[in-house]
C-alpha positions as CSV (number, residue, x, y, z in Angstrom):
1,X,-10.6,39.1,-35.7
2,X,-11.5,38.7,-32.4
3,X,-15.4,38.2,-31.5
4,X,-16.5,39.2,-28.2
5,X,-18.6,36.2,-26.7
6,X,-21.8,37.6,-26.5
7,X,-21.7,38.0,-30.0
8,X,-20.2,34.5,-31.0
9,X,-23.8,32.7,-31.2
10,X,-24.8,35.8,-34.1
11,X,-22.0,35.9,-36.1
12,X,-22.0,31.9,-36.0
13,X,-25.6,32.0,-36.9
14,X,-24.3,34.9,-40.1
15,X,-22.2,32.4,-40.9
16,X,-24.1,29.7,-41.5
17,X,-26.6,27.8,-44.1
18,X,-30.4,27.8,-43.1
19,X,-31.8,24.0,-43.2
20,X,-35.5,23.4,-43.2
21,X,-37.0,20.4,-41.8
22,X,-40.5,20.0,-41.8
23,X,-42.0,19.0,-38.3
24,X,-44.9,16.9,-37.7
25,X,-45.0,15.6,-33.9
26,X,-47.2,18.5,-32.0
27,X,-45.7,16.9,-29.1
28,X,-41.7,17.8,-29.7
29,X,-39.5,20.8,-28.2
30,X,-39.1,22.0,-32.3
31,X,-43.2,22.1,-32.7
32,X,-43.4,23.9,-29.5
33,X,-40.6,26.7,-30.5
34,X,-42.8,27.3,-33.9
35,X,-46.4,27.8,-31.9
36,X,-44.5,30.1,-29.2
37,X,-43.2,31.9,-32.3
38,X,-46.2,31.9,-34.3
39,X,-48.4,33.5,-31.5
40,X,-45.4,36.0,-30.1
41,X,-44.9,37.2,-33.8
42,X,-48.9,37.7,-35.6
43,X,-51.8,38.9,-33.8
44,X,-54.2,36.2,-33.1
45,X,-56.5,37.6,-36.2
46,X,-53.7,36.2,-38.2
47,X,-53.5,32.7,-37.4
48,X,-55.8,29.6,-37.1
49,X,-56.8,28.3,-33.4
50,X,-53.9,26.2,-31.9
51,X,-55.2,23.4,-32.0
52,X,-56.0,23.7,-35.7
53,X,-52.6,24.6,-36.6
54,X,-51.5,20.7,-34.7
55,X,-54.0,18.8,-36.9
56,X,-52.7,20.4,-40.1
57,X,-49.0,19.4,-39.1
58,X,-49.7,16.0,-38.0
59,X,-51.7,14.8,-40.5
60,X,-52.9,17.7,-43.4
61,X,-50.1,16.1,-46.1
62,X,-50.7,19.4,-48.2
63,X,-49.7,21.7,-45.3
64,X,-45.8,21.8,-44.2
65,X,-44.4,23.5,-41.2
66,X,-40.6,23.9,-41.2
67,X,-38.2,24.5,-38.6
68,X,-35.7,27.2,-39.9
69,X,-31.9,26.1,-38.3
70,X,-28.8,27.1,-38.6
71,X,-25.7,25.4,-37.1
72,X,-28.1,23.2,-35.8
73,X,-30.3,26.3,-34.1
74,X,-33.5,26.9,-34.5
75,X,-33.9,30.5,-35.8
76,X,-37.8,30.2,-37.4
77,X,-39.9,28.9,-39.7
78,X,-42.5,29.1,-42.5
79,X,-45.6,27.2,-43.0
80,X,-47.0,27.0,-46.4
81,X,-49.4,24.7,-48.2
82,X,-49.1,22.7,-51.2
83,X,-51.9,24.0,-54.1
84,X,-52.2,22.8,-57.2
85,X,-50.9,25.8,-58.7
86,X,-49.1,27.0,-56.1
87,X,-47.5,27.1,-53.0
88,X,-49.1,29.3,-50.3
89,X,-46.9,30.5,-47.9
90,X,-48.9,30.8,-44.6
91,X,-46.8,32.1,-41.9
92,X,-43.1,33.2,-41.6
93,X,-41.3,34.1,-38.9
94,X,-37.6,34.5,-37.5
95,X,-36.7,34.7,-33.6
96,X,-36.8,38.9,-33.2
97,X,-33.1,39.2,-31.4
98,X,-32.0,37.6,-35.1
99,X,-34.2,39.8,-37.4
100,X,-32.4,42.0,-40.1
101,X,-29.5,39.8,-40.5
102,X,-30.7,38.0,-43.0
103,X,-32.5,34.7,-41.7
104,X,-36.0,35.6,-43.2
105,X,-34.1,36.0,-46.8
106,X,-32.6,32.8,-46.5
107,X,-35.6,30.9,-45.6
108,X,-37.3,32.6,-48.9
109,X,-34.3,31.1,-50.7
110,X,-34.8,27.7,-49.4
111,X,-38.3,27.5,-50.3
112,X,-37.6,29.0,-53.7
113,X,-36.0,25.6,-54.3
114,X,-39.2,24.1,-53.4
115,X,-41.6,25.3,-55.5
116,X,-41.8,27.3,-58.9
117,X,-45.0,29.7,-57.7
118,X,-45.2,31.1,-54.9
119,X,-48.3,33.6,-53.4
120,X,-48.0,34.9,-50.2
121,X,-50.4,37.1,-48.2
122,X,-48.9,40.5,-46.5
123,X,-50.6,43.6,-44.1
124,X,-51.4,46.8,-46.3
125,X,-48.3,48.9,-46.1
126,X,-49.9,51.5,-44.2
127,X,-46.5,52.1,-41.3
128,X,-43.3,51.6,-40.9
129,X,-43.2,47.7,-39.9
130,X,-45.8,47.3,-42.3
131,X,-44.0,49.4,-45.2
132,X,-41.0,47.4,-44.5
133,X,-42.5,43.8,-44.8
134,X,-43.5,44.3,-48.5
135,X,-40.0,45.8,-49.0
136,X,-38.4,42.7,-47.9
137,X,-40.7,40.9,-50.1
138,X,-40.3,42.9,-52.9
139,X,-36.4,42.6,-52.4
140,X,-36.6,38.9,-52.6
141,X,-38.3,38.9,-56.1
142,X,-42.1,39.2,-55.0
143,X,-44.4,41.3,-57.0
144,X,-47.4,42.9,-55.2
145,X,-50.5,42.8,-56.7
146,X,-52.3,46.2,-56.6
147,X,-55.9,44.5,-56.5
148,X,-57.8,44.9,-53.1
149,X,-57.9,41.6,-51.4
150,X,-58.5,40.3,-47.7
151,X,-58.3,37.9,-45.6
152,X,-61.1,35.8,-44.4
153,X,-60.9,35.1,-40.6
154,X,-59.4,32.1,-39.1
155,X,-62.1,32.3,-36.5
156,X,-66.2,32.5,-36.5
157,X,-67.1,36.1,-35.7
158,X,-63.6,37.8,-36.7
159,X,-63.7,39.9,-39.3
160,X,-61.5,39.9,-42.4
161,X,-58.5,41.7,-42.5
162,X,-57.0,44.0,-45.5
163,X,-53.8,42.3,-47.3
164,X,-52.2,42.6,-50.6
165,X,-51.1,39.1,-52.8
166,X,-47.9,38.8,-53.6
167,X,-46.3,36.5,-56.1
168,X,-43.2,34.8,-57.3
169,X,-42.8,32.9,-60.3
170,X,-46.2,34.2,-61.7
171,X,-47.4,37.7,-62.7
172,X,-49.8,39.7,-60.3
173,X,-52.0,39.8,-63.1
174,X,-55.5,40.2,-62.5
175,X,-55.9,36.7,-64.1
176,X,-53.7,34.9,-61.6
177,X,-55.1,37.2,-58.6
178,X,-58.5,35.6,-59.2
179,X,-57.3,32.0,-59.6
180,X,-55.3,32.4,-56.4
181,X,-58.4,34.3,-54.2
182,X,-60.2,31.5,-55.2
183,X,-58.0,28.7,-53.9
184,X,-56.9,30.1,-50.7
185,X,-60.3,31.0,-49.7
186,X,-61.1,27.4,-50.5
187,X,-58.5,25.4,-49.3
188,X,-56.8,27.5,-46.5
189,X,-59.9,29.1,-44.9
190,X,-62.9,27.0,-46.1
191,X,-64.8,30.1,-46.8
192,X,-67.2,31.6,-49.7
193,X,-67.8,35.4,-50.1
């Protein structure tokens, strides 16, 4: 089959394995494409100040950024921390020419080799983009936990945001809901309702 060349970088890309390498020097081109990501893709309610973000990659040992690649291409990443208990999935993000063909998917697989448990926050489903985020969650084996839960703010004065849990490897019992409020609010955002 012939492939017309503007479409030769995608269906290589389709074709290919996702590696993840975790990246620690702020100062590299592969740090840089994750910040211009992470600010292009959330809304600044939904991720820490920038210079936050660099201290945790350089030298937080429980918090791992990873480049998502493919034939060598960066194509995203996803931050999560290490818990006890858990891993918490922070951010995770594909470049937006490349979304719906399967990146995102790919990365959850990956990490799914990484750790047993996994909770995740995610927006309310209250529109389209929104609606469609949990389904792509739920697809990849995440349940959503009904219980009301929100995020604390990254910065003084925001306010906090409404989310849902979701989990992987664990129920989204009420139980584990709890357990995992309490050591995100601790651990990722230092706060105390």
């Amino acid at each position: 089959m012939e492939i017309n060349c503007s479409h030769r970088l995608f269906y290589y890309l389709r074709t290919t394995m996702i590696t993840l390498t975790r990246i620690t020097d702020t100062t590299s081109s592969e740090y840089r494409f994750t910040e211009e990501l992470l600010t292009a893709t959330f809304p600044r309610e939904e991720y820490r100040p920038l210079h936050e973000q660099r201290n945790n990659a350089a030298s937080n040992s429980a918090f791992h950024l990873m480049l998502a690649c493919k034939g060598g291409q960066p194509v995203g990443f996803i931050s999560y921390w290490e818990l006890h208990e858990f891993c918490y999935v922070e951010h995770l993000a594909t470049l937006p020419a490349l979304r719906g063909g399967g990146i995102g998917r790919a990365i959850v697989e990956q990490l799914k080799k990484i750790a047993d448990k996994i909770v995740l926050e995610a927006e309310e489903p209250i529109d389209e983009f929104t609606t469609r985020r949990i389904g792509f969650y739920r697809r990849a084996g995440f349940e959503v936990c009904p219980l009301p839960y929100t995020q604390p703010p990254y910065r003084e004065g925001d306010g906090t945001l409404p989310m849902r849990l979701l989990f992987h490897g664990c129920t989204a019992s009420s139980e584990n809901f709890t357990r995992a409020k309490e050591l995100i609010y601790r651990n990722i955002y230092n706060y105390k309702e």
